[in-house]
C-alpha positions, 0 to 999 in steps of 0.5 A: 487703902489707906488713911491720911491726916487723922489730925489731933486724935490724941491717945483716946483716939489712938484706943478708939482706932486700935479696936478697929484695927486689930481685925482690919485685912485690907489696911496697909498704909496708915499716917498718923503723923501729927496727931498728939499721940502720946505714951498712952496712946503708943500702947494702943498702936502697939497692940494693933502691930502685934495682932494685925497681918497687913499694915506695912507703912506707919507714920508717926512723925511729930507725936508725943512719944517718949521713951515708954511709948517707943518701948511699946512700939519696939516690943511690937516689933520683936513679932510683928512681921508684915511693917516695912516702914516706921516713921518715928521722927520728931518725937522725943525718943532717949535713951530707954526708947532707944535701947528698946527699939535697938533691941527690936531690930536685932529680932524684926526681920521685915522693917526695911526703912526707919526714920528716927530723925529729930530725937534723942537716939543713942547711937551705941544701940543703933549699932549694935543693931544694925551689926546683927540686922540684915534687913533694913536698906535706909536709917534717918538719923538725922538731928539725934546729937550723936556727935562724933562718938555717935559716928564712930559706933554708927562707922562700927556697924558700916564696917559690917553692915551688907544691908543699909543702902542710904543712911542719914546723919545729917545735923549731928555735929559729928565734926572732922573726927566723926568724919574720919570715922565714917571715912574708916568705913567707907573704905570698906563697906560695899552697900551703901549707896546715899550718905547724908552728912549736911550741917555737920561742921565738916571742915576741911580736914574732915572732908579730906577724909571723905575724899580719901575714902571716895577714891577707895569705894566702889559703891556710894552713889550719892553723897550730900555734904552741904552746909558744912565749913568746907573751903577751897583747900577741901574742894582740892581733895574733893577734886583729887577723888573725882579723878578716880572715882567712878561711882559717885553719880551724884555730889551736894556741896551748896552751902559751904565756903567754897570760893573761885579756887576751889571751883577751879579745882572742881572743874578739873576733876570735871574735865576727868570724871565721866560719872557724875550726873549731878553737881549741887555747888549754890551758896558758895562763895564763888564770884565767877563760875568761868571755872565750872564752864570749862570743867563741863563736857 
């Protein structure tokens, strides 16, 4: 069973629905996104995580949940033990939200996706959570502002991390140094299989990292780099790692400043590679795509 587009409830709603909750045994699906919850009515929802036994899947996207709300939510967390998605994006998590909820992913050991996108996550406490939890599969840290120092503790984590199989950082700013960092772990890390960096300001010297990376990893499966700065000299090392590379099934590049050089040096990596399925090149600057034709087989 499930509930679907509650709409603006707001917290006096969120008290009303908890009181039903907290005995509900068939509900395990409950979408809440969009509803004018705020810190108040956080606590609501909070309580009916630690005394209800069947909901698995929670969306709360596009609240009013502050860092006292996300605090509710992560000591919940500490002993809920049947949730296996949160849906926390587009609220306006900070810096306590973000120590709570890091915290409680070092205790929970059932939650399998989370998706914070649209907040203010530190990325320091995401880290260090993720070196101790072994459950999660897929992070969405998407528009959090993490930066480059963001991506050096969140490539900290990757170092150790077995568990995480798609993460994104898409919208962080992260730049060619965060890129290096993320390279760093991609060099080692053996379960990540999707890696969203788009709209990073990735240039062309940190994309050159990424492909070094990629001729290294064996198991990063989906890569999507799109509306970056790359250009025709980064296509090149792109190129380079295609070569070598036999995981990568899947490569988003649209949106960058790829131009008829770079292409050329796609398709001859395309003339090589026998694994990529699926190539995103729209929104370059190519003027003719005659190279990409021949690089298809």
């Amino acid at each position: 069973m499930n509930i679907i587009d509650v709409n603006s409830i707001g917290d006096k709603g969120a008290k009303i629905l908890s009181t039903a909750l907290q005995n509900n045994t068939t509900l395990t699906q409950l979408d809440l996104s969009y509803a004018t919850i705020g810190d108040n009515g956080s606590k609501f929802i909070a309580t009916v995580l630690q005394t209800n036994s069947t909901l698995t899947h929670l969306n709360l996207i596009n609240n009013t949940i502050r860092d006292i709300g996300a605090k509710y939510i992560a000591t919940a967390l500490q002993t809920n033990s049947t949730l296996t998605k949160l849906y926390l994006g587009d609220n306006e998590i900070g810096y306590k939200g973000s120590k709570a909820i890091g915290n409680a992913l070092r205790i929970n050991s059932t939650l399998k996706e989370l998706y914070l996108c649209r907040n203010s996550f530190r990325a320091k406490y995401i880290s260090a959570a993720l070196q101790n939890n072994n459950t999660l599969t897929e992070l969405d840290l998407g528009i959090n502002s993490i930066g480059d120092k963001g991506a050096k503790f969140i490539s900290t984590a990757l170092l150790t991390n077995t568990t995480l199989t798609q993460l994104n950082l898409g919208g962080n700013s992260i730049g060619d140094n965060g890129s290096k960092f993320i390279a760093t772990a991609l060099q080692t890390n053996s379960t990540l299989t999707s890696l969203y960096l788009s709209w990073n300001n990735i240039r062309n010297e940190g994309v050159k990292d990424i492909a070094n990376a990629l001729r290294i990893n064996t198991s990063l499966r989906k890569l999507i780099i799109l509306g970056n700065l790359i250009g025709d000299s980064g296509s090149k090392y792109i190129s380079t790692a295609l070569q070598t590379n036999t995981t990568l099934t899947s490569l988003y590049l649209s949106f960058n400043l790829i131009g008829d050089q770079g292409a050329k040096c796609i398709s001859t990596a395309l003339q090589i590679n026998t694994t990529l399925t699926q190539l995103d090149l729209k929104e370059n600057r190519l003027i003719t795509n005659k190279y990409l034709k021949r690089g298809i087989h």
